[in-house]
C-alpha positions in Angstrom: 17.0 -10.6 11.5 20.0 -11.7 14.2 23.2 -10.1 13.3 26.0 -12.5 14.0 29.8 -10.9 14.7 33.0 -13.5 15.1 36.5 -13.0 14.9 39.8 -12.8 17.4 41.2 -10.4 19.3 45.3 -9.2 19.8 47.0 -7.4 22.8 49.9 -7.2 23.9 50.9 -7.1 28.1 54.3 -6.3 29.0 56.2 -7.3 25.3 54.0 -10.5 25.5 51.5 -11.1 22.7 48.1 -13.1 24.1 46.1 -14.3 21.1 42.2 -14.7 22.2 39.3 -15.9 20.3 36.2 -13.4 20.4 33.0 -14.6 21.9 30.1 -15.0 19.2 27.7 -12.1 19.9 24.6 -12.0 18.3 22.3 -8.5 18.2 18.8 -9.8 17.7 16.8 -6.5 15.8 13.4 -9.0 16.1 12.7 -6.8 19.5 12.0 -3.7 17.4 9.9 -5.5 15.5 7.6 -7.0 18.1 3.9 -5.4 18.4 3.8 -2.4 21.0 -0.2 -2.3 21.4 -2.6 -3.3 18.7 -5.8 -1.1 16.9 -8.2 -4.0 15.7 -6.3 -6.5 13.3 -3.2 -4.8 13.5 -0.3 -3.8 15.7 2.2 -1.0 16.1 5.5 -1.8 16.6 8.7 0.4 17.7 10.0 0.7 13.9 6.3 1.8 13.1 6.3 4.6 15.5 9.4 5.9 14.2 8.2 6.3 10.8 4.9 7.4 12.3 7.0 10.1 14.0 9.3 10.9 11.3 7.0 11.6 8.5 4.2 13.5 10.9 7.6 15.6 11.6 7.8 16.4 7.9 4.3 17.2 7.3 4.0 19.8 9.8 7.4 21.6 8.8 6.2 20.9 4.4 2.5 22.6 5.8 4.7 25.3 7.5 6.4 26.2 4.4 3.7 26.3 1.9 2.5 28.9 4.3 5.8 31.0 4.2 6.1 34.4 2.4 8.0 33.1 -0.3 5.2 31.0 -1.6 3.0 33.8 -1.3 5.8 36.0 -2.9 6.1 33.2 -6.3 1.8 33.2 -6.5 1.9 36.9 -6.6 4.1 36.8 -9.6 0.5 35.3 -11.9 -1.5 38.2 -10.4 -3.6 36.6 -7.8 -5.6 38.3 -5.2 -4.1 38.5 -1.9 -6.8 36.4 -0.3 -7.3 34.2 -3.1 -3.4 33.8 -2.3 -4.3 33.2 1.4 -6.8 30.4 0.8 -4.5 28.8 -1.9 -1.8 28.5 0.5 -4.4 27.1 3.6 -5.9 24.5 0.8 -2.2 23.2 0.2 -1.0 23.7 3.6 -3.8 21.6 5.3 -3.7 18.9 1.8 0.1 18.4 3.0 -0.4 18.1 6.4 -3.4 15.6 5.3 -1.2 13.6 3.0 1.4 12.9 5.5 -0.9 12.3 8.6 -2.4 9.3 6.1 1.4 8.2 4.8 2.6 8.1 8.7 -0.8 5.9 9.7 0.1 3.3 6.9 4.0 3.8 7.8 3.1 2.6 11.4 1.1 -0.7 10.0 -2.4 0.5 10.2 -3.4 0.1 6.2 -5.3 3.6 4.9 -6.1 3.1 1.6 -6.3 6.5 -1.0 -8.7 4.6 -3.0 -11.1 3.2 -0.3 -14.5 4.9 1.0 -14.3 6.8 4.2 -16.2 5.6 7.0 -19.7 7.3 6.2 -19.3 9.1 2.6 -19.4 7.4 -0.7 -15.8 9.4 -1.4 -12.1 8.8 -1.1 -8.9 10.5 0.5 -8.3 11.1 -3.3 -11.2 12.0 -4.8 -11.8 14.3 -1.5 -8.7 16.2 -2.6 -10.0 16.2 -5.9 -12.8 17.7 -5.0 -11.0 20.5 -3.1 -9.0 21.2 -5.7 -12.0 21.6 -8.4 -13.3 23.8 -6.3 -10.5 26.1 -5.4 -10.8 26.6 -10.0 -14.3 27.6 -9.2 -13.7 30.4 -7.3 -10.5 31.2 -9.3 -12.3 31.7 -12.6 -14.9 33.1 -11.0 -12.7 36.1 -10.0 -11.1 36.1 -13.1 -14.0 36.4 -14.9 -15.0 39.4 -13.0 -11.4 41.2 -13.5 -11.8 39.8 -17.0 -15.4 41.6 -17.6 -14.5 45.3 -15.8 -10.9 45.9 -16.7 -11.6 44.4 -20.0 -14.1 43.2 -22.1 -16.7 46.6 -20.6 -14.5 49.1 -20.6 -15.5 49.5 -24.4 -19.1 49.0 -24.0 -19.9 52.8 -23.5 -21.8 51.5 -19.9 -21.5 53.3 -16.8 -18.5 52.3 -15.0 -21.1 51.3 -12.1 -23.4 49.4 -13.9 -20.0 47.9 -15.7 -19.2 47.0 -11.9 -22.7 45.7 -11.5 -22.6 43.1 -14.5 -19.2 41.9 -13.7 -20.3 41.2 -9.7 -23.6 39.3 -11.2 -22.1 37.4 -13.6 -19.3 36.4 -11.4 -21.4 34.9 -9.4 -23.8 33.1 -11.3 -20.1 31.6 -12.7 -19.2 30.6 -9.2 -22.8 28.9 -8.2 -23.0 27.0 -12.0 -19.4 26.0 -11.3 -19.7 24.5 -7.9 -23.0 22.5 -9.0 -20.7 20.8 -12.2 -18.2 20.0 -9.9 -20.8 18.6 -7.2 -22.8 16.4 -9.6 -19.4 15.0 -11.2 -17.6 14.1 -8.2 -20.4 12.2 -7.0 -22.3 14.1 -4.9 -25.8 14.7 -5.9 -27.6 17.6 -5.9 -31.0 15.4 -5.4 -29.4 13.7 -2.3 -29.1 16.9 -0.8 -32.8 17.5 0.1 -33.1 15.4 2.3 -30.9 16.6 4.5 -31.6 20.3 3.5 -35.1 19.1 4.6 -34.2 17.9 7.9 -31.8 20.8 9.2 -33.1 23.3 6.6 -35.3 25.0 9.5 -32.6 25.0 11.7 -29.9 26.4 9.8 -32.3 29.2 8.5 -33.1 30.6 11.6 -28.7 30.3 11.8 -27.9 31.9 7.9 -31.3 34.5 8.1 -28.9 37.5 8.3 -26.4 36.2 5.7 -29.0 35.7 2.8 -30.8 39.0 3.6 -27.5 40.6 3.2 -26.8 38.5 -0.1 -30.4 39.4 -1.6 -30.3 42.9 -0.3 -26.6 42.9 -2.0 -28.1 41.7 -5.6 -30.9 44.3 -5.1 -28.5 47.4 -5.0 -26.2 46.0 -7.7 -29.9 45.9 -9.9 -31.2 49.0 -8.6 -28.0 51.2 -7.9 -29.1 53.2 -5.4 -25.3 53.5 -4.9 -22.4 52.9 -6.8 -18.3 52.7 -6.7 -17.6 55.5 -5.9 -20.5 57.4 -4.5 -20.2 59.4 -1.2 -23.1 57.7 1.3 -23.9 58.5 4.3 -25.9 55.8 6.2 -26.3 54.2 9.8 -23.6 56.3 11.3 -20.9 56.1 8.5 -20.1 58.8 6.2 -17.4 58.2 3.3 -16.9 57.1 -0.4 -17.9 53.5 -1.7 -14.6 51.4 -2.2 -16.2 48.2 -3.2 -20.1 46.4 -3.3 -19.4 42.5 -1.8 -22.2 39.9 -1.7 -23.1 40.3 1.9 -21.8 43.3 2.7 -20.3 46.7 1.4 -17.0 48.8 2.1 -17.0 52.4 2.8 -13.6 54.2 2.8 -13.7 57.2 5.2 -11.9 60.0 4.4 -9.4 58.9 7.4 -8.8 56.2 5.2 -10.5 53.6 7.4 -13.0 51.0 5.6 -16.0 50.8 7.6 -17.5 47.3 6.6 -21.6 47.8 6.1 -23.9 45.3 6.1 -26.0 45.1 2.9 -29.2 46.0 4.6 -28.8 48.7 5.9 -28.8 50.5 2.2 -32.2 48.7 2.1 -34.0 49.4 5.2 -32.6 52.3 6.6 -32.5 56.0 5.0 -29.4 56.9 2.9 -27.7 60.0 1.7 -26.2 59.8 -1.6 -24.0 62.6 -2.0 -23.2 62.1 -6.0 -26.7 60.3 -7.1 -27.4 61.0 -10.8 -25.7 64.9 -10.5 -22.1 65.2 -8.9 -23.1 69.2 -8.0 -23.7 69.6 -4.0 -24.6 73.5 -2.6 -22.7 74.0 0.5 -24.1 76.3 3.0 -21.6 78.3 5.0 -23.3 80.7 7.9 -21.4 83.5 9.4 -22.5 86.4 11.7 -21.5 90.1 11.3 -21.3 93.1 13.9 -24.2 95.3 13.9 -23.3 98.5 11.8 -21.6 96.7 9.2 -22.6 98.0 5.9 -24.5 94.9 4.6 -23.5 95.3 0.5 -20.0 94.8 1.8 -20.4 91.9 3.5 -22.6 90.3 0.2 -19.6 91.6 -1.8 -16.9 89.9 0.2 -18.6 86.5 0.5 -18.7 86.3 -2.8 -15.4 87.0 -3.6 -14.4 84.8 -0.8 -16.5 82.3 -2.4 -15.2 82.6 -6.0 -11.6 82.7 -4.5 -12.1 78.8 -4.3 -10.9 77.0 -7.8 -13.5 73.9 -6.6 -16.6 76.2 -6.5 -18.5 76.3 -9.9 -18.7 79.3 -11.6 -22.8 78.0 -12.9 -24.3 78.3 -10.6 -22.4 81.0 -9.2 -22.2 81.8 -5.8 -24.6 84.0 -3.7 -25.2 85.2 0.0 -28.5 85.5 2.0 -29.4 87.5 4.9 -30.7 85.1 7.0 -31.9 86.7 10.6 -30.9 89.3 12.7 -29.6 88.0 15.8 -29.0 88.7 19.4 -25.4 89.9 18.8 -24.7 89.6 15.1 -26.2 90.1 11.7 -26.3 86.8 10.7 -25.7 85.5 6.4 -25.4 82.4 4.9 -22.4 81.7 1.5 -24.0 79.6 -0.9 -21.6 77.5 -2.9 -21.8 74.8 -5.4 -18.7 72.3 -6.1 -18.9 69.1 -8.1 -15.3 68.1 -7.0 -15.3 68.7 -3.2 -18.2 66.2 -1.9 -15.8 63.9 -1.1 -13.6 65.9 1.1 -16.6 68.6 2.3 -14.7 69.3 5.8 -11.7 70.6 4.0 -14.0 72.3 1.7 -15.2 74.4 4.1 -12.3 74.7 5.7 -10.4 76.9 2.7 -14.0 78.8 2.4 -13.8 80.2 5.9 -10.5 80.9 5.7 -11.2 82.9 2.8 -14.2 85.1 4.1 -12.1 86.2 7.2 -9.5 87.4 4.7 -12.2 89.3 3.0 -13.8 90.5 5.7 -11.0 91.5 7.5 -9.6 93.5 4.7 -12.9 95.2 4.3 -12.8 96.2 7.6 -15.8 94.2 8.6 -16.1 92.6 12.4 -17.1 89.7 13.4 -18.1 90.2 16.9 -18.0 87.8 20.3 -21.7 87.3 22.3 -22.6 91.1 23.6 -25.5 91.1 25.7 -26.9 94.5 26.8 -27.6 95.4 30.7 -30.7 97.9 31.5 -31.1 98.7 35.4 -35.0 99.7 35.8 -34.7 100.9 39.8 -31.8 101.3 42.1 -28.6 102.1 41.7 -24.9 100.1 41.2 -22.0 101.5 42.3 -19.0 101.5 39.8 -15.6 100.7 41.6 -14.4 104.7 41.1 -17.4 105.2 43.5 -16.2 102.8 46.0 -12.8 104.0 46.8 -12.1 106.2 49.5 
């Protein structure tokens, strides 16, 4: 719309006052409005790329903030998970940036309707996000429900602790898959429709997810079975340490360097496993050590087995006992048997305070533990000794 400005003008030059009339001027804003380039039926024009600009501007820095620690700090306070946190604060992060792309695109003069199909897909913008957010309460009462069921509601049942574990995990997840079919079927999406398409790529993509849903049935198999449980210290491929937590595709394994060593599901299945704590916690410990030749033997049984019941962790049924294992090139050689119900988890240490222990006995009993001795016999010739050799 043209702006029109008129008036007059006073100066003064020397003491004289000069009167003048202003010229008319007219600002004519029609220029911004004018069409820049055009996308189909409609056009962009200067105006439209400001608010374009402007509200893209405020979608990136609202997305940046939902993303902040203090909006992770205020969903901590309802006891969320941190990564159920973490994919909260994506969802509404990326749904911001999302709202305001589509705002700015109908700011600019290129119509985007909430309410109309997208190119493609039977679903809105809106029911899109609808969909998202159905979802995202899926997977939040499907975590609930397992907190719910193991902190809770089977702590009383008298179970097993690990097969309490085991029934929370299962029906988690039977919670999450019935939950995410509802929402499916009643935003539109039909289950029936599906396949089709499962049909078409369905060879593809199983060649692509073969690993993932061995690992997901091999994971259901060990929560039925239990060959191991929370808790339990496994060794297996390569990885020795105490099970932390049993996951759908894979399990965690927290070393005893406090490291979690992420395992794939199938290899509990298909490969052999050593379960220090299955069905009895009591492990033997073996613990060889070599004495000098000479050494009266009933001393050195007599001091191992103090040494051994020195140790509070060792059991006193069944109590501890020594063999005589071999006689060997340079040492007498006996073996400290041990068992320990408390100490599988930490057996380096274990051993650790043991030996310390039998050199304090043996050493007070005057027992030696000798170095590698080798004995030299000369069958022809003779070897000078050095006092031979000087003059």
């Amino acid at each position: 719309m043209p702006f029109v400005f008129s008036g007059s003008v006073r100066f003064s030059i020397r003491g004289c006052t000069v009167r003048r009339a202003a010229q008319t001027e007219t600002v004519n804003y029609a220029l911004f409005e004018r069409p820049i380039f055009y996308i189909g039926d409609h056009y962009v024009s200067f105006f439209g790329l400001m608010a374009f600009a402007g509200l893209l501007v405020a979608g990136l820095l609202i997305a940046r903030g939902l993303q902040s620690e203090i909006v992770r700090r205020f969903l901590a306070r309802f006891k969320l998970d941190t990564n159920f946190i973490a994919i909260v604060t994506t969802i509404l992060s990326a749904s911001a940036l999302v709202f305001f792309t589509v705002s700015a695109v109908n700011a600019a003069g290129i119509p985007l309707l909430w309410t109309a199909p997208l190119p493609g897909i039977s679903l809105s913008l809106l029911q899109v996000f609808l969909l998202i957010t159905l979802l995202v309460s899926v997977f939040w009462v499907s975590s609930r429900t397992k907190r719910f069921l193991f902190n809770r509601y089977l702590v009383r049942s008298g179970l097993d602790r690990s097969l309490q574990y085991a029934i929370a995990q299962i029906i988690s997840n039977l919670v999450l898959v019935i939950g995410i079919f509802i929402v499916l079927e009643n935003t539109g999406i039909h289950l029936g429709a599906l396949t089709v398409f499962a049909g078409a790529v369905g060879v593809g993509v199983g060649f692509g997810l073969q690993n993932i849903a061995s690992n997901f049935i091999s994971g259901l198999v060990i929560l039925a079975e239990r060959p191991i449980t929370i808790g339990d210290r496994v060794e297996v491929a390569g990885v020795a340490g105490q099970v932390h937590q049993i996951r759908a595709r894979s399990t965690v394994i927290l070393t005893n360097d406090n490291i979690a060593m992420i395992v794939p599901n199938t290899k509990f299945i298909d490969s052999p496993v050593t379960n220090w704590t299955y069905g009895d916690p009591r492990v033997r410990f073996r613990l060889p050590i070599g004495v000098a030749y000479g050494s009266d033997v009933n001393k050195v049984r007599d001091a191992l087995i103090a040494a051994g019941r020195s140790n509070s962790h060792v059991l006193e049924e069944p109590p501890p006992n020594v063999f005589l294992k071999k006689f060997g090139d340079s040492t007498i050689d006996f073996e400290l048997i041990v068992w320990s119900s408390e100490m599988s988890h930490r057996p380096s240490r274990f051993k650790s305070d043991l030996n310390f222990a039998i050199e304090k006995e043996l050493r007070e009993a005057g027992i030696e533990i000798p170095f590698p001795q080798r004995d030299l016999h000369i069958r022809s010739g003779v070897l000078k000794t050095k006092a031979e050799e000087l003059p």
